[in-house]
N, C-alpha and C positions, 0 to 999 in steps of 0.2 A: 802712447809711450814712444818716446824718438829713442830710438839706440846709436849711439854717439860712440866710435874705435875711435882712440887716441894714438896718434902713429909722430911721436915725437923722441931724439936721440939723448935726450935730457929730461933724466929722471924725476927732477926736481921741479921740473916742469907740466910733466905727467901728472901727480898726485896733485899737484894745485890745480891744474883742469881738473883733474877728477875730482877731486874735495870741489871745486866750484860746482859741476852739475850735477852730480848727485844730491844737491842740496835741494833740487827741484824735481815735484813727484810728476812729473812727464818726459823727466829725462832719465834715460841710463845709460852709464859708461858698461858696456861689453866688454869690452876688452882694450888691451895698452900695447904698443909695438913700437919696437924702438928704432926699423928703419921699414924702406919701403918693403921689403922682403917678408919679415915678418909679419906685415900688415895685408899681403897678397896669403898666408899662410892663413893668417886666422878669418877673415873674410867667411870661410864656408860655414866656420861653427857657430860666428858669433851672430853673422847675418845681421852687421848693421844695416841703417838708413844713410847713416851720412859719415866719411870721414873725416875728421878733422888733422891733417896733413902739414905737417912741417914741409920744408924743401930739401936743406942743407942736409944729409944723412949718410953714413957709412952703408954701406953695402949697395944699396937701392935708392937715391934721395928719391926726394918727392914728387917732382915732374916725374919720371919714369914709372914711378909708382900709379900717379894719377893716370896717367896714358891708358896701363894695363888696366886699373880700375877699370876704368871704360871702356874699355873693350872686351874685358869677362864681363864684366857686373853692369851695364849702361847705366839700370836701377838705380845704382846708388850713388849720391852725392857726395864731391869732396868740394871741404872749404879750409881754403890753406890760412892758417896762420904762424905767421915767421917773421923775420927779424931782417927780410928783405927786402927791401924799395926797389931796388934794381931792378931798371928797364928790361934786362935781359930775363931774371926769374920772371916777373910779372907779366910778360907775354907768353913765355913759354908755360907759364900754369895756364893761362886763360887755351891756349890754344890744345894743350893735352887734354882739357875738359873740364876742369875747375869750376867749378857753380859759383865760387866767389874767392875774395882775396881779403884777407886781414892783417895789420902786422900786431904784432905782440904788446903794442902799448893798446889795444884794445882794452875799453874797461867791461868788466864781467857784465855788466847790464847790456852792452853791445853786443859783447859774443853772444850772449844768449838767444838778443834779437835778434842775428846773423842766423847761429842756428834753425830757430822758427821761420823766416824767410827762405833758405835755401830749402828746407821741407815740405813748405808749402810752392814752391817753383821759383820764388822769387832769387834774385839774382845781387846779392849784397857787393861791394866793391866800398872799401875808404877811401872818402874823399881826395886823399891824397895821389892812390891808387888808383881812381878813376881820372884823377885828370891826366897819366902817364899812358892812359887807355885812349881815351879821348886825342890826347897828340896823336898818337898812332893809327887811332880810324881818324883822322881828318885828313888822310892822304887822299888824295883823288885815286876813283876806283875804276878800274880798268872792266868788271865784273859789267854782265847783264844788270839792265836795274830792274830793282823789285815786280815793278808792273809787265817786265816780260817773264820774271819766273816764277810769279805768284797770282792767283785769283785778288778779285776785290776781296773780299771776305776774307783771304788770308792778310791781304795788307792790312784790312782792319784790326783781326786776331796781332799781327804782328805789332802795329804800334800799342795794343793793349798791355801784351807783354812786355815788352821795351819800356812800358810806365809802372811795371811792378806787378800788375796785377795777376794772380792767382785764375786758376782754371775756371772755380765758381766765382770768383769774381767777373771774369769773363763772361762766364753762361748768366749772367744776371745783367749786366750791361748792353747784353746785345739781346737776352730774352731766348736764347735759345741753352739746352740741354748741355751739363759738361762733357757728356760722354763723346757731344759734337763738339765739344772747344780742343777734348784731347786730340781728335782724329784732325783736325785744323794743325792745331801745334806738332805733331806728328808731321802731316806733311809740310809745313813748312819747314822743320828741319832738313828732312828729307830731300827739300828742294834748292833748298840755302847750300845744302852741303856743308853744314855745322852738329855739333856735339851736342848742344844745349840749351837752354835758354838763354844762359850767358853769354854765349856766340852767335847765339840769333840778337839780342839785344844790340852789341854790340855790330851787329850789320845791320840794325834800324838807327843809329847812331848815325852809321857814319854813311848811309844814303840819304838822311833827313829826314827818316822821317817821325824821331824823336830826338829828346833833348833831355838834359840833368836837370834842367829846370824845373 
């Protein structure tokens, strides 16, 4: 079962995500908030998996909201869906710690599969939003490269990630244990100086040594 908080300022938006995944029996809506405040509040009772996070919000929007996510709760994932393209939101989720980005013409068959990816580690982004990503790691990187602040074995774990794949997907690819793909991906964040797979991805992007392809 995924427990899925709904943290969006518009009601009528709320019940139609909620009426959307409650339709499916491995999903539950826990609970609904209507800015980021209220979603930092009910966090302790409802103890989701994953937020599903607007931006634009009274009180708390949702960058600041997600920041805090991550730094109480590391555990759990937010995947923002909003009704903003903007270069500016769209860095600023990815870099607060956003597992992925959606905008609101998402058809429910994608949110869903968005949902299932960000749970299982993977790292969703719409196309349109990735290619806004993409501009912006193709700057040239003033940063150490990989190969001085990673093992072989982690480069390899790295571009595995960077292509989607999932922990046991990992430990099946390479023949070893997931408990040793965690403690890889572990430290490569660690090493990266990044939030999450999304931000590790996103620095195998833009050193080369992955691609959207």
């Amino acid at each position: 079962m995924i427990k899925v908080l709904i943290c969006d300022d518009q009601e009528i938006v709320c019940e139609g995500l909620q009426t959307i995944l409650n339709a499916y029996d491995d999903i539950k809506v826990v609970g609904i908030a209507h800015n980021g405040e209220e979603a930092l509040n009910l966090i302790p009772e409802t103890e989701p998996d994953i937020v599903l996070m607007d931006l634009k919000m009274p009180v708390m929007n949702g960058i600041i909201a997600t920041r805090n996510i991550q730094q109480k709760y590391p555990h759990i994932y937010v995947l923002v869906l909003t009704t903003y393209r903007d270069d500016e939101w769209v860095f600023d989720a990815v870099r607060s710690g956003a597992s992925g980005y959606l905008l609101k013409d998402t058809l429910p068959a994608q949110l869903l599969q968005a949902i299932y990816d960000v749970h299982s580690g993977k790292a969703p982004l719409q196309p349109s939003i990735a290619l806004k990503v993409i501009g912006e790691i193709q700057e040239p990187s003033d940063a150490a490269s990989p190969e001085h602040l990673l093992t072989e074995r982690e480069v390899t774990v790295l571009k595995l990630v960077a292509r989607g794949l999932t922990n046991q997907e990992i430990a099946d690819e390479l023949v070893i244990s997931e408990w040793t793909v965690r403690t890889h991906v572990s430290n490569i964040l660690e090493k990266l100086h990044v939030a999450n797979r999304t931000q590790a991805t996103l620095y195998a992007l833009r050193e080369g040594l992955a691609s959207l392809q």
